[in-house]
Predicted model as a PDB file, atoms N, CA, C, CB and O in Angstrom, pLDDT in the B-factor column:
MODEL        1                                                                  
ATOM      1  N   UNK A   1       0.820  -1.195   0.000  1.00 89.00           N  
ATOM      2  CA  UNK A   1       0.000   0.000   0.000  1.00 89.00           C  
ATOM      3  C   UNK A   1       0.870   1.266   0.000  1.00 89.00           C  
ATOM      4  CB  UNK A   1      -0.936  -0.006   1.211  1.00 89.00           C  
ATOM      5  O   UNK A   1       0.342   2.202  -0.601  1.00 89.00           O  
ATOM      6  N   UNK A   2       2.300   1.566   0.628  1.00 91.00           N  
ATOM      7  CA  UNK A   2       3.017   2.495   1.104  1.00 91.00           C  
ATOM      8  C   UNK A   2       3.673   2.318  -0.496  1.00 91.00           C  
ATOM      9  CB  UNK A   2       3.885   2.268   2.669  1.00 91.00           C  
ATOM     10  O   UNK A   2       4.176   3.422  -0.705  1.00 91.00           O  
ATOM     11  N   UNK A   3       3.850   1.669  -1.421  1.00 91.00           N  
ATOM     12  CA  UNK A   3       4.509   1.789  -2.709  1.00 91.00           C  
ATOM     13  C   UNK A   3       3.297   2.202  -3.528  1.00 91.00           C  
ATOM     14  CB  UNK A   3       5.286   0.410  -3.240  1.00 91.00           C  
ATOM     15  O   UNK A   3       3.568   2.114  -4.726  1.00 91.00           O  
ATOM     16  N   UNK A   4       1.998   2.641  -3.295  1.00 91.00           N  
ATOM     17  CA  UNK A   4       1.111   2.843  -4.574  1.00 91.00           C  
ATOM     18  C   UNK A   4       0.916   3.936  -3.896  1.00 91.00           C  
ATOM     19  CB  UNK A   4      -0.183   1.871  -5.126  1.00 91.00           C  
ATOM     20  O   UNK A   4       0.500   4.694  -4.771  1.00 91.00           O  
ATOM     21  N   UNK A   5       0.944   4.705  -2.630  1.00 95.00           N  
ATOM     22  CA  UNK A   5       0.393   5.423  -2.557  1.00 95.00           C  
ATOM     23  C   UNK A   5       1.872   6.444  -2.441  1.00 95.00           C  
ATOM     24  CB  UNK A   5      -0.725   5.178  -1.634  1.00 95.00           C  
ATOM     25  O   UNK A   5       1.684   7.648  -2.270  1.00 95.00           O  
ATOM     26  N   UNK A   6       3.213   5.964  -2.531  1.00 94.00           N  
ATOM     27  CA  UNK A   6       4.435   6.577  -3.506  1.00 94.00           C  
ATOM     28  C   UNK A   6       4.072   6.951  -4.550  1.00 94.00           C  
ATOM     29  CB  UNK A   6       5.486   5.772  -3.893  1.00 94.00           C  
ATOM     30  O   UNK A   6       3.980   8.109  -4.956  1.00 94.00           O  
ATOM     31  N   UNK A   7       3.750   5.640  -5.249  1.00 92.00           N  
ATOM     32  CA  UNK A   7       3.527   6.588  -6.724  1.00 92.00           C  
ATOM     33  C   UNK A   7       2.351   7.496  -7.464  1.00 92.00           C  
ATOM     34  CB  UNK A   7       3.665   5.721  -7.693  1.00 92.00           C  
ATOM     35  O   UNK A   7       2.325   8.040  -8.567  1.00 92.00           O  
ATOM     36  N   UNK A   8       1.302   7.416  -6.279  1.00 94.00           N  
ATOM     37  CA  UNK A   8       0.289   8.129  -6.653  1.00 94.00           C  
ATOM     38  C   UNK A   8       0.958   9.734  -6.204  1.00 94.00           C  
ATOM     39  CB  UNK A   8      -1.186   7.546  -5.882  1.00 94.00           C  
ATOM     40  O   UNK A   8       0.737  10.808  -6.762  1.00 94.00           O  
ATOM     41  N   UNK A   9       1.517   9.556  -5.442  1.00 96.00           N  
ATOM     42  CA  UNK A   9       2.569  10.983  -4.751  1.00 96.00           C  
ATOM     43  C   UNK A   9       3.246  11.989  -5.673  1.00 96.00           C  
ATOM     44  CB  UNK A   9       3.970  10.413  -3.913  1.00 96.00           C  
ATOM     45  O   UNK A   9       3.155  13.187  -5.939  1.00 96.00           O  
ATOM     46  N   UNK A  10       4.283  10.473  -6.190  1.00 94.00           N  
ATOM     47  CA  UNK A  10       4.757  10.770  -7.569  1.00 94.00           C  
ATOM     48  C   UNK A  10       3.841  11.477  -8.783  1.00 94.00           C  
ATOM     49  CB  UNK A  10       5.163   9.485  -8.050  1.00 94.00           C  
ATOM     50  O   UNK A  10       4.128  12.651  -9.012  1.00 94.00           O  
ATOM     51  N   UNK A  11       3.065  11.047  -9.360  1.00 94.00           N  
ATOM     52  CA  UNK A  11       2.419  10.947 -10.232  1.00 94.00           C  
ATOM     53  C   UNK A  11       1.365  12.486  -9.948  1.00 94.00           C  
ATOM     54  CB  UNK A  11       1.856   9.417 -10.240  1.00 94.00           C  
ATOM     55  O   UNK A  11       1.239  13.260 -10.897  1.00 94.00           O  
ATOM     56  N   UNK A  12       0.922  12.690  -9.089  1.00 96.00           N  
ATOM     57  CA  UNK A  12       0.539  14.011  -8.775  1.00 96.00           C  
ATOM     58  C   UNK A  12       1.536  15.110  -8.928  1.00 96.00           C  
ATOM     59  CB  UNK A  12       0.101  14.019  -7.502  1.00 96.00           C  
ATOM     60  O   UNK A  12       1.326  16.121  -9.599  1.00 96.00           O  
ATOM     61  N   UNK A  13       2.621  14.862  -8.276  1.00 96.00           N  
ATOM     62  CA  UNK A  13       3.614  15.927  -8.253  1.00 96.00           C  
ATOM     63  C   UNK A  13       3.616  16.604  -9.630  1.00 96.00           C  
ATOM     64  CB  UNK A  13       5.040  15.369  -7.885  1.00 96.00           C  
ATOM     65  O   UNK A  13       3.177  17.686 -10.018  1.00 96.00           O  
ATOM     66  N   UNK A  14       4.286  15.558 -10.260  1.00 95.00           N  
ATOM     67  CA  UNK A  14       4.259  15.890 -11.618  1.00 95.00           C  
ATOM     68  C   UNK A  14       3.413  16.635 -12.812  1.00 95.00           C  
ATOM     69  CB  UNK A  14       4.342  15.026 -11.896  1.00 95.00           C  
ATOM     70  O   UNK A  14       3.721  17.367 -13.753  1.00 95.00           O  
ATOM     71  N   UNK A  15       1.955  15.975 -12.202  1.00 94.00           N  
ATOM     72  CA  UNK A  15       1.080  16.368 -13.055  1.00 94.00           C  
ATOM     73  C   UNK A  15       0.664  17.532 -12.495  1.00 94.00           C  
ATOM     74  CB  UNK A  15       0.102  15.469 -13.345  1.00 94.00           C  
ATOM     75  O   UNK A  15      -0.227  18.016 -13.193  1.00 94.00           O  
ATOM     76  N   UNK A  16       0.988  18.387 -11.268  1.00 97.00           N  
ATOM     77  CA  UNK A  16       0.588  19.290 -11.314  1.00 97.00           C  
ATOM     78  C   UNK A  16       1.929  20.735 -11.485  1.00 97.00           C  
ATOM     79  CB  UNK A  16      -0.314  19.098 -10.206  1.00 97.00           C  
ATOM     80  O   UNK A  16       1.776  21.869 -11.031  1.00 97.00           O  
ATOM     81  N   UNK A  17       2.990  20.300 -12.148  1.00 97.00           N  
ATOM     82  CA  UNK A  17       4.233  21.098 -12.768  1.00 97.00           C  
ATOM     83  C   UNK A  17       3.800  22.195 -13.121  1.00 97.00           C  
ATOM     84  CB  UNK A  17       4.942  20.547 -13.925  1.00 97.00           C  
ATOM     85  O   UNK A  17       3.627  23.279 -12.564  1.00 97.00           O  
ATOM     86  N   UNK A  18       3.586  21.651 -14.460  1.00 95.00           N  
ATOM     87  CA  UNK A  18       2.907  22.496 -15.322  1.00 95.00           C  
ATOM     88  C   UNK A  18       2.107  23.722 -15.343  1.00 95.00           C  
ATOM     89  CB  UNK A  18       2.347  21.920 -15.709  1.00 95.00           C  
ATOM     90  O   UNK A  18       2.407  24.866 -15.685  1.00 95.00           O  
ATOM     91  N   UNK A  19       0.741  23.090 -14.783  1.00 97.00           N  
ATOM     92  CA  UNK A  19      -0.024  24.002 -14.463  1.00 97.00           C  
ATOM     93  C   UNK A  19       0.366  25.609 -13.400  1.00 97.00           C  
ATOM     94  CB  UNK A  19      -0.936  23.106 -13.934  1.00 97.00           C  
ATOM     95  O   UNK A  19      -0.087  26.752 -13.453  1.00 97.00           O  
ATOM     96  N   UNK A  20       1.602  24.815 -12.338  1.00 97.00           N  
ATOM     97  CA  UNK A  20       2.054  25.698 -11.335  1.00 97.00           C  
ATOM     98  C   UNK A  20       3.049  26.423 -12.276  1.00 97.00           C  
ATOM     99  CB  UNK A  20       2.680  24.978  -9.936  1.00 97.00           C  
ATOM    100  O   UNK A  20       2.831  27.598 -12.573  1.00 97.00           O  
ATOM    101  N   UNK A  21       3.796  25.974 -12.606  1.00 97.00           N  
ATOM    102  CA  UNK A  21       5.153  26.475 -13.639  1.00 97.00           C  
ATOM    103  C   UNK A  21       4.836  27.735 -14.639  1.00 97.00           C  
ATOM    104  CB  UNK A  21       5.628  25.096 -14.774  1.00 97.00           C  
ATOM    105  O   UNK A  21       5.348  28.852 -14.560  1.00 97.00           O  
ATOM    106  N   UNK A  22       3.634  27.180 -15.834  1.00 97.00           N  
ATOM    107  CA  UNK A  22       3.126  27.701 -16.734  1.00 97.00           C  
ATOM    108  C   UNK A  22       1.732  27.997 -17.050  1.00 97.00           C  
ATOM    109  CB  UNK A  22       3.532  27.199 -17.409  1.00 97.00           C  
ATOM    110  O   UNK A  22       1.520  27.774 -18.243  1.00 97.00           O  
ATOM    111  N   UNK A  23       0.799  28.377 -16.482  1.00 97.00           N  
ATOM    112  CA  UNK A  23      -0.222  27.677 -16.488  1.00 97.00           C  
ATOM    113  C   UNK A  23      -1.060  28.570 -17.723  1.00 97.00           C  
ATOM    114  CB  UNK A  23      -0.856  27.529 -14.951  1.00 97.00           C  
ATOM    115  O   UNK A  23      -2.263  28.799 -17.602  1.00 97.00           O  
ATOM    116  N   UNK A  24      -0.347  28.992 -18.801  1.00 98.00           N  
ATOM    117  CA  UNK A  24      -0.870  29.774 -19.241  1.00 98.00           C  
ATOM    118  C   UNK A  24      -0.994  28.451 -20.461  1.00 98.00           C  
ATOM    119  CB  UNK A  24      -0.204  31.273 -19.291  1.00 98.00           C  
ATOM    120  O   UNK A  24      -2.011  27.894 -20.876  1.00 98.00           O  
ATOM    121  N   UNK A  25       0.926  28.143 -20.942  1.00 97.00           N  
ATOM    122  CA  UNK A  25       0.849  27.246 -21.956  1.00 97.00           C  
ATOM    123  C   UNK A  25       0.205  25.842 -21.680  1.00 97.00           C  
ATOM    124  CB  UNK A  25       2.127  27.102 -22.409  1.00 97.00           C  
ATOM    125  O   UNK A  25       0.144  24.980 -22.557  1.00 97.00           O  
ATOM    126  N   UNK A  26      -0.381  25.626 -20.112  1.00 97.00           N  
ATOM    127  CA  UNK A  26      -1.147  24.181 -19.861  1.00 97.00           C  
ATOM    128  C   UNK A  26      -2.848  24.644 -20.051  1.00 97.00           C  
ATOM    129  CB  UNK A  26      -0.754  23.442 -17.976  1.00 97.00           C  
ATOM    130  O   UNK A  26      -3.755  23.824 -20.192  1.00 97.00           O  
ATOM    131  N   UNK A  27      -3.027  26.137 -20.017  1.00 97.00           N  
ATOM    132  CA  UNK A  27      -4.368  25.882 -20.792  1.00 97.00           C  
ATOM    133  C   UNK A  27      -4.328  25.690 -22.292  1.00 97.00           C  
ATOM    134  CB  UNK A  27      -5.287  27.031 -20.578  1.00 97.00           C  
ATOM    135  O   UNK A  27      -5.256  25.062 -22.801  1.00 97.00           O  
ATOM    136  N   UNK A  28      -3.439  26.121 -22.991  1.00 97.00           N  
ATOM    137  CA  UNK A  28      -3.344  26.313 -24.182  1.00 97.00           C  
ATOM    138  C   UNK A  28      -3.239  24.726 -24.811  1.00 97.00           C  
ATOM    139  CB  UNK A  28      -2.174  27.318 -24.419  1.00 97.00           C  
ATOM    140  O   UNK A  28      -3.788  24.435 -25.874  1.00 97.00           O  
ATOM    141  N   UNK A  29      -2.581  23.899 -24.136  1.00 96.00           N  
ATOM    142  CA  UNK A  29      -2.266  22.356 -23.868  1.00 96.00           C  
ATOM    143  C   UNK A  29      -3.644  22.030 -23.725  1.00 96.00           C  
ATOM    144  CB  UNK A  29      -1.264  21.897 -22.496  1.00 96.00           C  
ATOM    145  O   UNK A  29      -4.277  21.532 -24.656  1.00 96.00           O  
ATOM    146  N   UNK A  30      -4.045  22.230 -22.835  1.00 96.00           N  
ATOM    147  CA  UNK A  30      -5.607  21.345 -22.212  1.00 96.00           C  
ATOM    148  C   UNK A  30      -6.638  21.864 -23.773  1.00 96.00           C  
ATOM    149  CB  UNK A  30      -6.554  22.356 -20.009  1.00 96.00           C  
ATOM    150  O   UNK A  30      -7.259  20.939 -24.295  1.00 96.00           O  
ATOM    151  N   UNK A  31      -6.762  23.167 -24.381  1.00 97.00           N  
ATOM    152  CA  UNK A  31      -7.198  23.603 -25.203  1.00 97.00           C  
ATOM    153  C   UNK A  31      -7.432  22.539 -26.311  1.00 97.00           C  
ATOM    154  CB  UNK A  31      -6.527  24.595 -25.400  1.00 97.00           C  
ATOM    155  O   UNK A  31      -8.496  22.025 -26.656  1.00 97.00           O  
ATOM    156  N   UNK A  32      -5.748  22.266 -26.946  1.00 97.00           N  
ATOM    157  CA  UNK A  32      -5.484  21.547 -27.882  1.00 97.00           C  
ATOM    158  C   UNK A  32      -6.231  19.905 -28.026  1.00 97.00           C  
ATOM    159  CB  UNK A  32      -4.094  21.598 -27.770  1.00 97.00           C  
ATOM    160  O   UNK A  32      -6.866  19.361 -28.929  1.00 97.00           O  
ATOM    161  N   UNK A  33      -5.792  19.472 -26.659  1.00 96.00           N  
ATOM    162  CA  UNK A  33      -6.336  18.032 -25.943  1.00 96.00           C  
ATOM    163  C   UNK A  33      -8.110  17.984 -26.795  1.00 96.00           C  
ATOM    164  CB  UNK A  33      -6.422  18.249 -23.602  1.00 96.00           C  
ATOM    165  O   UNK A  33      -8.570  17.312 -27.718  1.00 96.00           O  
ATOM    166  N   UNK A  34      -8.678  19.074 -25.894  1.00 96.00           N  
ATOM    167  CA  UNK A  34      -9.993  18.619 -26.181  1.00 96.00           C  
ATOM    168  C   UNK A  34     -10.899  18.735 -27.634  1.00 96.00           C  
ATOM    169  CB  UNK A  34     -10.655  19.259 -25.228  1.00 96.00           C  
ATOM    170  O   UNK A  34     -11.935  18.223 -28.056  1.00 96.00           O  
ATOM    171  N   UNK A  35      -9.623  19.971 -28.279  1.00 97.00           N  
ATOM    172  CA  UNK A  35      -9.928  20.353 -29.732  1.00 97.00           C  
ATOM    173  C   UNK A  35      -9.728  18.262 -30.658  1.00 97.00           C  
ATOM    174  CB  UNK A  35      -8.234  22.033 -30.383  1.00 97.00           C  
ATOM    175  O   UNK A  35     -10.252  17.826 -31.683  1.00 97.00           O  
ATOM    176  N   UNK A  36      -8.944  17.699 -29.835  1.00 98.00           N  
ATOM    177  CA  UNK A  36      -8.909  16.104 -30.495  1.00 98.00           C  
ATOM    178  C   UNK A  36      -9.857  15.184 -30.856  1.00 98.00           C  
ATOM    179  CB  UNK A  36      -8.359  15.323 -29.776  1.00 98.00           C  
ATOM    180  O   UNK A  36     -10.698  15.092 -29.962  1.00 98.00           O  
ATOM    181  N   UNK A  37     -10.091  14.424 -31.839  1.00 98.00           N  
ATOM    182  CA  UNK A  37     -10.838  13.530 -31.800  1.00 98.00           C  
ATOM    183  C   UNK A  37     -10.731  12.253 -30.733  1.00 98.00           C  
ATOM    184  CB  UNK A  37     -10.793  13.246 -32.967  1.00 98.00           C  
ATOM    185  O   UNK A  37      -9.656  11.761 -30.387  1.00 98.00           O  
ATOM    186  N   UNK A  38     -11.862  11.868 -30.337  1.00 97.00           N  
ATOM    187  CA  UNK A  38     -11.737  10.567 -29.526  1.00 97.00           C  
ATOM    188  C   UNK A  38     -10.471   9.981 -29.436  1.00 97.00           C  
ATOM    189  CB  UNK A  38     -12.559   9.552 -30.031  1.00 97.00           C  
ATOM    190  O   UNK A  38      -9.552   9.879 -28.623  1.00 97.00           O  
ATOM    191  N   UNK A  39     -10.701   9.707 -30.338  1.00 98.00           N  
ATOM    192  CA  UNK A  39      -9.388   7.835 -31.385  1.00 98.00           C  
ATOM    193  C   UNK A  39      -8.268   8.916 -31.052  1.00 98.00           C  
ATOM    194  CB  UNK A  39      -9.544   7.126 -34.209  1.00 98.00           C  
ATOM    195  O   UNK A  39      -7.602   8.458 -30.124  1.00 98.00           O  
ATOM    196  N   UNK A  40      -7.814  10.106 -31.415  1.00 98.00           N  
ATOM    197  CA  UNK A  40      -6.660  10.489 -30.514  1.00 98.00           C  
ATOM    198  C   UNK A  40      -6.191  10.368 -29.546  1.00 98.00           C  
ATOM    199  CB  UNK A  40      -6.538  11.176 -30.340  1.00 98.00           C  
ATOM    200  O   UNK A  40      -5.092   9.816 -29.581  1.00 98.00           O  
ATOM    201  N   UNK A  41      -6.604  10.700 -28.475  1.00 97.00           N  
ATOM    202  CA  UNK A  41      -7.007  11.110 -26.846  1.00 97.00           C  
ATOM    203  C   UNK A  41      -6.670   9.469 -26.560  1.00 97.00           C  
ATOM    204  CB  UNK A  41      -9.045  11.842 -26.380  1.00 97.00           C  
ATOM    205  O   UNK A  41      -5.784   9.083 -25.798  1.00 97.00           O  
ATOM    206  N   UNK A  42      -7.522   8.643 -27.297  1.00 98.00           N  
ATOM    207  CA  UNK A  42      -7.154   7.224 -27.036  1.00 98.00           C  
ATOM    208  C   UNK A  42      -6.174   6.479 -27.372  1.00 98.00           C  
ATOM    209  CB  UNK A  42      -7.867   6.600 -27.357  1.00 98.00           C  
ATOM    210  O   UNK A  42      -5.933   5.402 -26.827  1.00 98.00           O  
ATOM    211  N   UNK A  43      -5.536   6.956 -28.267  1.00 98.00           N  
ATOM    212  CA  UNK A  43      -3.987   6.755 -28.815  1.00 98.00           C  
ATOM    213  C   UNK A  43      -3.009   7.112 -27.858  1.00 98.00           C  
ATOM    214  CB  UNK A  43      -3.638   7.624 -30.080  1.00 98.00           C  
ATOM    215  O   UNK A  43      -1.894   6.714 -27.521  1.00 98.00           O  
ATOM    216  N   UNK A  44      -3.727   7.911 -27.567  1.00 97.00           N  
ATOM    217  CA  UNK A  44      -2.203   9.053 -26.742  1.00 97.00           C  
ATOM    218  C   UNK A  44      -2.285   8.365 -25.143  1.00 97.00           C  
ATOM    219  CB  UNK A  44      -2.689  11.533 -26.581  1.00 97.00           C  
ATOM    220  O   UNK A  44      -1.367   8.341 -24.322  1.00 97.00           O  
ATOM    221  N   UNK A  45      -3.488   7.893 -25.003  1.00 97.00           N  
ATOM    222  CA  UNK A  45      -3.766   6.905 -23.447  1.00 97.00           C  
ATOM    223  C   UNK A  45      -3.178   5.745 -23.619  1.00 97.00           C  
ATOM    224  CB  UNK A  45      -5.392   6.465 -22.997  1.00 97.00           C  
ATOM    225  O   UNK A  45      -2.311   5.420 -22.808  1.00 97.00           O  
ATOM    226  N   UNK A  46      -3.532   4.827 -24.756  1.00 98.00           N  
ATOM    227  CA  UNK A  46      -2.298   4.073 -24.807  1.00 98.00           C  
ATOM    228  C   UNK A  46      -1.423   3.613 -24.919  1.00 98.00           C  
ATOM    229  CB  UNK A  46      -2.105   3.840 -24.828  1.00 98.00           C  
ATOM    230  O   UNK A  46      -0.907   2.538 -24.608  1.00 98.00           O  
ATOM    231  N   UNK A  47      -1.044   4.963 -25.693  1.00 98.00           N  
ATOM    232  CA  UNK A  47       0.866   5.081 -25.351  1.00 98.00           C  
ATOM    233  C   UNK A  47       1.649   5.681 -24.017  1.00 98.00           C  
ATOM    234  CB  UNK A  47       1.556   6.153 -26.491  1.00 98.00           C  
ATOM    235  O   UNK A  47       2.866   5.788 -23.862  1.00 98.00           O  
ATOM    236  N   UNK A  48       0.830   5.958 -23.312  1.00 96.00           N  
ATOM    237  CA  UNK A  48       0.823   6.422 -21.929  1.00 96.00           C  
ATOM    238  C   UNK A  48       1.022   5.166 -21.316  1.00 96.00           C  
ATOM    239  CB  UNK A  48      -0.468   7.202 -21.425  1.00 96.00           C  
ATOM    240  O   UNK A  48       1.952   4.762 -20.618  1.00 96.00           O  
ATOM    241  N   UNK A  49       0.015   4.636 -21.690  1.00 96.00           N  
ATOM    242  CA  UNK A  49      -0.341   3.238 -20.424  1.00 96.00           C  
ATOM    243  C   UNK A  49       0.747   1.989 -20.684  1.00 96.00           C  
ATOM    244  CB  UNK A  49      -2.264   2.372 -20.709  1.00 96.00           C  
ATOM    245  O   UNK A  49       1.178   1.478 -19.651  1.00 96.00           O  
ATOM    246  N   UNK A  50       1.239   1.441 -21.956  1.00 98.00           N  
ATOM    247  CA  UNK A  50       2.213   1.374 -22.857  1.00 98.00           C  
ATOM    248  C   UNK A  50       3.749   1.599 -22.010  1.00 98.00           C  
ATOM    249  CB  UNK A  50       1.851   2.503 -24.015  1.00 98.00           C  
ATOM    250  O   UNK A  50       4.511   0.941 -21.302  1.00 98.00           O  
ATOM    251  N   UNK A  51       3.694   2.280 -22.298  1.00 96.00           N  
ATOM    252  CA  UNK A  51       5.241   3.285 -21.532  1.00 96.00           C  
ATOM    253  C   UNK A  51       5.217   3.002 -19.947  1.00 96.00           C  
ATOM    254  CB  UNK A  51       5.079   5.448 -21.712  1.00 96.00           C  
ATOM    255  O   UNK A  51       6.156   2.498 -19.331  1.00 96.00           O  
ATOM    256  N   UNK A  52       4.258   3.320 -19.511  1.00 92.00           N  
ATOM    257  CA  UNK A  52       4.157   3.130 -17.885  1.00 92.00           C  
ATOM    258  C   UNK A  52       4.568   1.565 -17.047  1.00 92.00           C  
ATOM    259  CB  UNK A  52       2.488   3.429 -17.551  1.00 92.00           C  
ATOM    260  O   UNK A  52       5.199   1.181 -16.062  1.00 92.00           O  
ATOM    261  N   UNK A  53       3.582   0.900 -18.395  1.00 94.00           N  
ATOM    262  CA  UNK A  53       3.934  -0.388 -18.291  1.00 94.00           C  
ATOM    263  C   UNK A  53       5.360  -1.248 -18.419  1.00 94.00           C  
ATOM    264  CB  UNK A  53       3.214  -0.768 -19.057  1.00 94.00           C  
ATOM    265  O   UNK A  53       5.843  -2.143 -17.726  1.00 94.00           O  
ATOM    266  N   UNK A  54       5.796  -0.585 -19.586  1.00 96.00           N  
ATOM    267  CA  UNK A  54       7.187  -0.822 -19.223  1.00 96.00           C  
ATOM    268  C   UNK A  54       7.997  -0.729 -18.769  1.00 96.00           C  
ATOM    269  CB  UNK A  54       7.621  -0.809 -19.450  1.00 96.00           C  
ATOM    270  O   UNK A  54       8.672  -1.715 -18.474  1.00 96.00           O  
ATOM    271  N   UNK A  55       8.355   0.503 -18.474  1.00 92.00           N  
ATOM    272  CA  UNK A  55       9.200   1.406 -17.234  1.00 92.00           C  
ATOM    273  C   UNK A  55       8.830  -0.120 -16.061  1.00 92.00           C  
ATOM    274  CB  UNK A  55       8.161   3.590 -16.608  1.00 92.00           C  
ATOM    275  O   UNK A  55       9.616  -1.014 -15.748  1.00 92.00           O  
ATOM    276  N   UNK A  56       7.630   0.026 -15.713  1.00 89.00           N  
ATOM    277  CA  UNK A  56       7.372  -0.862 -14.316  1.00 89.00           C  
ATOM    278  C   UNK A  56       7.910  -2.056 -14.564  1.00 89.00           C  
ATOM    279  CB  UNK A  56       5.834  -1.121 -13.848  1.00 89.00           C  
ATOM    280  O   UNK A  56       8.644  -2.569 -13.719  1.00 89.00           O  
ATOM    281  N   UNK A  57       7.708  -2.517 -15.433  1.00 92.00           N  
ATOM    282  CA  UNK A  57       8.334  -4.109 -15.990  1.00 92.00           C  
ATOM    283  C   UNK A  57       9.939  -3.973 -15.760  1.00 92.00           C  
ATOM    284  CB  UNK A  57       7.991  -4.480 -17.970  1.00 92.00           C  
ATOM    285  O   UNK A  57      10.763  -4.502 -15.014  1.00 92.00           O  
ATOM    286  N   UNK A  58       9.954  -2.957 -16.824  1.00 93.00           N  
ATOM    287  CA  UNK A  58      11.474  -3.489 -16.736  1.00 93.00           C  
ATOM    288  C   UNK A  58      12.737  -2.406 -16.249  1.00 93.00           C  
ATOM    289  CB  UNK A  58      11.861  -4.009 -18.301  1.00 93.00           C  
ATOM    290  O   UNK A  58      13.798  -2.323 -16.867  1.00 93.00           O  
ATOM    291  N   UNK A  59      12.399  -1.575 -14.988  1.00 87.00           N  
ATOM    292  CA  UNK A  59      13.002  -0.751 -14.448  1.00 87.00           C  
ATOM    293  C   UNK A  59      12.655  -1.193 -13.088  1.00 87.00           C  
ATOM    294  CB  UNK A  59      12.740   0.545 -14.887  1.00 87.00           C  
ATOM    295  O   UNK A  59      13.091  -0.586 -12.111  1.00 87.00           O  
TER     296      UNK A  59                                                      
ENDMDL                                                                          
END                                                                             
């Protein structure tokens, strides 16, 4: 439980960079996102999920 709720730690940190950093070019980002079709958005999730998966596998 103390390793998922690491990387949920992790994984927040990060995702909220951006927004703190720049938050002008993460609306402009979020903008783009939703201007996408579906089948994008879903591409781009599972190359996310993809990547994540491996890192964990094999790191």
């Amino acid at each position: 439980m103390r390793l998922l709720l690491s990387a949920l730690g992790l994984m927040l940190l990060f995702e909220g960079l951006m927004p703190l950093l720049s938050p002008q070019q993460w609306r402009a980002f979020v903008a783009q996102v939703s201007a996408m079709r579906d089948g994008q958005i879903r591409f781009m999730g599972l190359v996310a999920v993809m990547l994540g998966a491996a890192l964990l596998l094999f790191f």
